[in-house]
C-alpha positions as CSV (number, residue, x, y, z in Angstrom):
1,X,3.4,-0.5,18.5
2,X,6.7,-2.6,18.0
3,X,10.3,-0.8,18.0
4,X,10.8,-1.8,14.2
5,X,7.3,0.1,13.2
6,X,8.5,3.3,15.1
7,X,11.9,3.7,13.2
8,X,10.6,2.9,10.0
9,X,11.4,5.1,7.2
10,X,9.5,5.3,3.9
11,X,11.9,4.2,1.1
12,X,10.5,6.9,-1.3
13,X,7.1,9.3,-0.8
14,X,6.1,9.0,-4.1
15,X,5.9,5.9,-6.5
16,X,5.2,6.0,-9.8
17,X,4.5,3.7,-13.0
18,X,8.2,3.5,-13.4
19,X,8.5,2.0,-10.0
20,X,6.1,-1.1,-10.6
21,X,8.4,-3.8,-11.0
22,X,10.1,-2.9,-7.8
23,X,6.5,-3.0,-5.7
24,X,5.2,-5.9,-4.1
25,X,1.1,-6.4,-4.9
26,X,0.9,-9.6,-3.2
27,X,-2.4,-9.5,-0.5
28,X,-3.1,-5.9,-1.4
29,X,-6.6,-5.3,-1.1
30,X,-8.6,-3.6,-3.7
31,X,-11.9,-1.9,-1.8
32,X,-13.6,-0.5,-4.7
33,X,-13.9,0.4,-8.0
34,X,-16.7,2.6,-9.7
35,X,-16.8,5.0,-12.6
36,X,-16.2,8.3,-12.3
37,X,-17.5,11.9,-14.1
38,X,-16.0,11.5,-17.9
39,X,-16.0,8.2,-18.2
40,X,-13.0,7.6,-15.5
41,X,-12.3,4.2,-14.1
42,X,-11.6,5.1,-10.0
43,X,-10.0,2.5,-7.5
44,X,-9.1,2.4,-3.7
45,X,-6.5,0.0,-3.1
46,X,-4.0,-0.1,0.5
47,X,-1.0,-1.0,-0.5
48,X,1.4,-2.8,1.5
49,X,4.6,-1.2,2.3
50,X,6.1,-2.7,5.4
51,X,5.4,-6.2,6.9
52,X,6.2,-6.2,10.6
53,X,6.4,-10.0,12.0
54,X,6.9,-10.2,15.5
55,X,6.8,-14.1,16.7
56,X,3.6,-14.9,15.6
57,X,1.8,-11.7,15.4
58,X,2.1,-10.0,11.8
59,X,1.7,-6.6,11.3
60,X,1.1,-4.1,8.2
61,X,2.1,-0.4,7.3
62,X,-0.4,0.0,4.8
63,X,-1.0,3.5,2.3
64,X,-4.8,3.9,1.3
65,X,-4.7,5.4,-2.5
66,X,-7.7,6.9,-4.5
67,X,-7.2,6.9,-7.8
């Protein structure tokens, strides 16, 4: 693990629909969607947070979400 993902230090812990402009959904990756009991729509998307580029090598902090 590289010095820069150790330190890191979540902006906020919780985001909301207010927040969306400031998010970045580029190459987030959406692993499922389904219907759930009373007629719900349900997704499971990891979210990017942090992008971690050391020379060539590219790394992700990424938050799985059900909802």
């Amino acid at each position: 693990m590289t010095e820069s993902v150790k330190k890191y230090q979540l902006e906020k812990s919780y985001w909301a629909d207010e927040d969306f402009d400031q998010m970045g959904w580029h190459d987030n990756h959406k692993h499922a969607i389904s219907f759930g009991g009373h007629f719900s729509l349900l997704f499971h998307i990891d979210y990017i947070f942090k992008w971690v580029v050391t020379g060539k090598t590219c790394h992700f902090l990424v938050a799985a979400k059900f909802f």
